[in-house]
N, C-alpha and C positions, 0 to 999 in steps of 0.2 A: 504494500500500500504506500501511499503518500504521507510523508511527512506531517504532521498535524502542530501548530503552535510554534511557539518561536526559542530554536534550539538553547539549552543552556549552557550560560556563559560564566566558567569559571575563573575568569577574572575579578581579584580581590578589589574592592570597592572601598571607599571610605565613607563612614558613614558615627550614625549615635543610635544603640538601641536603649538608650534611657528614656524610659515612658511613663505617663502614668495611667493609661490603661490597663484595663484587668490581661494577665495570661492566659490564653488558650491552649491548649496542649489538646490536639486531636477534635478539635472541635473549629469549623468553618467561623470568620467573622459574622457576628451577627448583622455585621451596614450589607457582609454582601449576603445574605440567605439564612445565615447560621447553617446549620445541619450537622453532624457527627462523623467520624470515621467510621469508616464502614469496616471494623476487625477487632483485634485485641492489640495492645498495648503493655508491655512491663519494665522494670525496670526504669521508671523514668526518673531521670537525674541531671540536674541543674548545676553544672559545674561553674562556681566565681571567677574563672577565668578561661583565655582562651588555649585551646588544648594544639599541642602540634601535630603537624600528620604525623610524627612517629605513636604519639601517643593513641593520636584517633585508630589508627594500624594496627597496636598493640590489643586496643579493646577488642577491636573486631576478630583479629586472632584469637583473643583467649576464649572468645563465644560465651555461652554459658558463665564463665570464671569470670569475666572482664571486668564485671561490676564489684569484683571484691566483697560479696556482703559476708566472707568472715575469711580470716589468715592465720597464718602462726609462723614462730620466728625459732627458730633454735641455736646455740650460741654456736657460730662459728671458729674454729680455729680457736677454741679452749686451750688455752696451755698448761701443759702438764711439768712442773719444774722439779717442785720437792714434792716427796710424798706419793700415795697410792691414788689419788681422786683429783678429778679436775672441775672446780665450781661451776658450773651450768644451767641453764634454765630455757624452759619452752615458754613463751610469750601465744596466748591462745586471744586474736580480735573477733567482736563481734558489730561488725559494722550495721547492723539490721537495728529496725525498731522495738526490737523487746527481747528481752532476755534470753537464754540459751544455755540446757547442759550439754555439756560435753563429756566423754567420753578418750580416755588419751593411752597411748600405751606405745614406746620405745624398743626398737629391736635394730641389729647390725646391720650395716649395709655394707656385703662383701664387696669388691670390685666395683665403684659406685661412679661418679661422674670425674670428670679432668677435677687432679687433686686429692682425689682419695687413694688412699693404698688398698690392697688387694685382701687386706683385712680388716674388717670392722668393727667397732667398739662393741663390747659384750657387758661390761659390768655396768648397770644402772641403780642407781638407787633413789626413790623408788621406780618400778619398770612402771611403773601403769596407777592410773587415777582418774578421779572425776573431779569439775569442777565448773560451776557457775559462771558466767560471764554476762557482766549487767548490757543491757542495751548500748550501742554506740562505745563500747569499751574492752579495756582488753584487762586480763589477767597472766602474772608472770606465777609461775610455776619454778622454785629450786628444784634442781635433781644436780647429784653426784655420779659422775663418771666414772671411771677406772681406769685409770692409765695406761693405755698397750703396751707391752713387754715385749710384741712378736711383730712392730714394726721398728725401722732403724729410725735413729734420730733425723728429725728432719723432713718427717712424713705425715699423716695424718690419716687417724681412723673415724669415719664417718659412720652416721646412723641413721635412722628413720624415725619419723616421730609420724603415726598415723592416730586421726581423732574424728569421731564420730560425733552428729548432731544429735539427740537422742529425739529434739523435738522435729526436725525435719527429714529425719534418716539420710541429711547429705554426709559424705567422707569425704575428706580433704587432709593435708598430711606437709611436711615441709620435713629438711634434710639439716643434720646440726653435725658438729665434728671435733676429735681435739687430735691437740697436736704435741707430739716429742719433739722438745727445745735440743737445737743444736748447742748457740751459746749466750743468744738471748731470751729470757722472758718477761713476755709482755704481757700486763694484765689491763683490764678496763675495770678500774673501779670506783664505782658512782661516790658521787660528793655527797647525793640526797640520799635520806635513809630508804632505800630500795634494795630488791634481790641480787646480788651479782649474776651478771648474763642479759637481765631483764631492756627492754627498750626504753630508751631517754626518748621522751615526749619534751617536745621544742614549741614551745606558744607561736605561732605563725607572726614574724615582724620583730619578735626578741630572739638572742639569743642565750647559752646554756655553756656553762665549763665545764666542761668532762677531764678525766682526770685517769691518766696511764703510769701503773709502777712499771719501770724498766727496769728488771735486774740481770748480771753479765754471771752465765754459770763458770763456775770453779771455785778452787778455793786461793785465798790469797796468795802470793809468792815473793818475795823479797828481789828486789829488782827488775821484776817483768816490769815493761811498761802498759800504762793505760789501752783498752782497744777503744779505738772510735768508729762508729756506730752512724752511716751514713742514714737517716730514713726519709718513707715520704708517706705522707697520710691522703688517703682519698678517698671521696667520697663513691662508694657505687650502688647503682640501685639491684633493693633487694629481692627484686622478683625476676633476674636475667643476667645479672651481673656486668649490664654494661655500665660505663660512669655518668653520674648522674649530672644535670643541670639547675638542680634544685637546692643545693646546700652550700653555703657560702664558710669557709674554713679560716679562722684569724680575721675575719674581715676581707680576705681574698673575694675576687668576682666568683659568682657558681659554676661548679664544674672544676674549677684549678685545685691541684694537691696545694699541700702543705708540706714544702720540704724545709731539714733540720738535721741535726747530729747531734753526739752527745759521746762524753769519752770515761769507760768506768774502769777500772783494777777487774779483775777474778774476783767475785762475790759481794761486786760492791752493788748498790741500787740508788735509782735516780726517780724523778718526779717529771713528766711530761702533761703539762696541758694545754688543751686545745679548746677553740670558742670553736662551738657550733651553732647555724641560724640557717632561717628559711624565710624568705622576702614574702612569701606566699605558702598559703597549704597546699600541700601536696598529696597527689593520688595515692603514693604508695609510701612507705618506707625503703631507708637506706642503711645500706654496711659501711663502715669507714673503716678503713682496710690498712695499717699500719704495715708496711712493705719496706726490705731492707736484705741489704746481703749476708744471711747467715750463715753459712757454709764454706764459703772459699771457693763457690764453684765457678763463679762471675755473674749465676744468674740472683736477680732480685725474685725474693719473695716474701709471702705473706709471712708476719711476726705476731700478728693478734690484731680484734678487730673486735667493735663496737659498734650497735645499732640504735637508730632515730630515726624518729618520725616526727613530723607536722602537727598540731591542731591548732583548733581554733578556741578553745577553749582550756578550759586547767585541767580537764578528762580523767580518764579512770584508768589509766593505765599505770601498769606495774603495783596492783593491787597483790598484797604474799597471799598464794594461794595454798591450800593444807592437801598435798595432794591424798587421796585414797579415803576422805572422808567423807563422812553423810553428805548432799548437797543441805544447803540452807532453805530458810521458811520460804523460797519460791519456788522450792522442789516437794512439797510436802504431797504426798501422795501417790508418788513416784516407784512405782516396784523394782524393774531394772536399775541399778546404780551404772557399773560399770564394768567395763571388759575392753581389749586391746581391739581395736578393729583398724586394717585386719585381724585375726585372730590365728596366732600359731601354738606350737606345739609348747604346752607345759603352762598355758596363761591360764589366767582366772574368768570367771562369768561371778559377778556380784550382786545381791540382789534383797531386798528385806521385805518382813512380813509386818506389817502395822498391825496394830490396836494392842489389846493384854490377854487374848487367847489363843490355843492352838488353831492351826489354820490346813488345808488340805493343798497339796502345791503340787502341779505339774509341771516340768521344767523340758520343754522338746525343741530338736531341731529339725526343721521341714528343711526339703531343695525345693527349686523352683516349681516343681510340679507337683506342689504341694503333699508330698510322701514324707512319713518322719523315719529320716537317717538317724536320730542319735536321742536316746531318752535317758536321761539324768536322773528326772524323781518323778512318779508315778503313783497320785495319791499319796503321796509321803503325808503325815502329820506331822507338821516342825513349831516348833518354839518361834513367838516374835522377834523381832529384832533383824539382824543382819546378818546374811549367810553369804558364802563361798562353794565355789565348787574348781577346783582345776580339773581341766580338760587337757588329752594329747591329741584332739583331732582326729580320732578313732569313732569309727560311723557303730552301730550295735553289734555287728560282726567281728568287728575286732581290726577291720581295713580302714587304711587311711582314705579320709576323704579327697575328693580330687579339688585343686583350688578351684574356688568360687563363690558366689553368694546366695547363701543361705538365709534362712527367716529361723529367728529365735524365738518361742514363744514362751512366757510364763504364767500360769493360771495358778491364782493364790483366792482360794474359795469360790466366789462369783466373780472376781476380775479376773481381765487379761492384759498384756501387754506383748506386746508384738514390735520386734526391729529387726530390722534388715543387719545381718553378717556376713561379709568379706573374711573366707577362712584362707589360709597361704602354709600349709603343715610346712 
């Protein structure tokens, strides 16, 4: 057919959309008809400024994901100096309008993306937990590490942190990691009383001091001299790892590192701090990435890193979360508690019985076509309160189930409660 109307022209125009007419979103000018769109609409989001086509790009790529309505952060490149544990924490956001438990649970990630070594972290404490997260806000989560023995210095054992919605049945999950110090350690340790690991929230238009112990491994030596310590700090964004345009370092323009040195003895330790700020709120959160030549090999890398984000207000971030315990009065009634999802081999399924009597419990897992693979309790009469059951992903025959997603059910007298599981034996 023929052309109809007159082609669009995307040539940028100058213009002012400051009004004070009402907004329409899917709905015709009333001067010329009115009328509605004729379909469905979601996600609709009004961003305070303007977005660039990488950014427009990225949304449209991520589909689904783009709109970010929840995230989680795990502490990158933990350093592991003295001792058996390296201090860590999951950062769980809940960008939606109303509250949200979650569901969390920690396992290795062998062989995992550029960066990781071919072994993954194993020793957690605790592996798995539940925890509230208020509307528009996020929750930082402590967990303890174990310091690889079976990678060489210099490397890094990464993990998976997988967490389940309990009110939306969505899964979502992000990647954390620590690292054996060749001759530096680097730590980020907040000034404000917060979790170590946890995300520094930056009031959009102010900035925040963050604050890095530097200490140089060995033990002292009578006429060594000082080593000096070339670094550079930069900002990258934490959802792709490219460098961000969002965070201004010392007062630097957005975008530029922060380079610096600093000269210590064998076992001496030093104080580094940096101003961090954001001109504007930002979509995402960022890693600031402390990079330097540890090794002697020529190439630069990562030393330890620290994470920020934006808002616009004083927010609820890096709230201490109590991992593995009851949720709170906005969970009240709640039977399922928690379980790792995915769910593999040796985890727990957690779950309580209310009021002050005995109660009759069903506990089963269907596959997709609604058949029950796995029955736990059956009519059991149990005590109120809070119960456990570890599972090894063993179906009732005694066979490993094959990975996949499974429906959990729990029936405690006349209720039930039913979620979706991701098992991965």
């Amino acid at each position: 057919g023929a052309p109809v109307g007159t082609p669009f022209n995307p040539v940028p125009r100058a213009g002012n959309l400051n009004s004070s007419s009402a907004l329409l979103i899917a709905q015709r000018n009333p001067l010329l008809g009115g009328g509605f769109f004729a379909g469905s609409l979601d996600e609709v989001e009004i961003i305070r400024r303007e977005l660039s086509a990488t950014e427009v790009a990225d949304l449209f790529e991520a589909n689904v994901a783009g709109k970010c309505p929840e995230s989680c952060y795990a502490t990158q490149n933990a350093t592991c100096c003295a001792g058996f544990a390296s201090s860590s924490a999951i950062t769980i956001c809940n960008y939606s309008l109303s509250p949200h438990t979650y569901s969390w649970g920690l396992s290795p990630l062998n062989g995992g993306p550029p960066g990781c070594g071919p072994v993954g972290a194993t020793a957690f404490s605790p592996a798995f937990g539940s925890v509230t997260v208020p509307a528009q806000g996020c929750v930082t989560v402590p967990v303890y590490i174990g310091c690889p023995s079976n990678i060489p210095p210099g490397q890094s054992a990464c993990y998976s942190v997988s967490i389940f919605n309990h009110d939306t049945g969505r899964s979502f999950g992000c990647q954390g990691s620590v690292r054996r110090v060749v001759k530096w350690c680097w730590h980020d340790v907040p000034i404000d009383p917060v979790p170590i690991g946890s995300i520094h929230e930056i009031l959009a238009g102010t900035s925040k001091l963050l604050q890095f112990e530097v200490g140089r491994v060995g033990q002292p030596s009578p006429g060594m001299p000082p080593m000096t310590l070339d670094y550079m700090i930069t900002a990258m964004r934490g959802d792709n790892g490219e460098p961000s345009q969002g965070v201004r370092l010392n007062g630097l323009p957005p975008g530029e590192p922060y380079i610096g040195n600093l000269s210590l003895e064998a076992g001496g330790q030093t104080t580094v701090l940096l101003e961090a700020s954001y001109d504007e709120e930002a979509l995402i959160g960022y890693d600031l990435v402390a990079w330097g030549y540890e090794d002697g090999d020529g190439l630069i890398e990562p030393l330890g890193e620290a994470a920020v984000r934006s808002t616009t207000t004083t927010g609820t971030s890096a709230v201490p979360g109590e991992p593995g315990q009851l949720p709170g009065p906005a969970d009240v009634g709640r039977l399922l508690l928690a379980f790792p999802n995915p769910f593999g081999k040796s985890d727990q399924i957690r779950f309580r019985i209310e009021g002050e009597k005995l109660a009759k419990v069903k506990l089963r897992l269907f596959d997709l076509q609604g058949r029950i693979v796995k029955v736990f309790y059956l009519e059991n009469v149990m005590e109120p309160g809070e119960h456990s059951v570890t599972w090894n992903t063993l179906d009732n025959r005694g066979q490993p189930l094959r990975s996949g997603i499974y429906f959990l059910r729990l029936d405690v007298d006349n209720r039930s409660e039913t979620v979706k599981l991701m098992v991965r034996p």
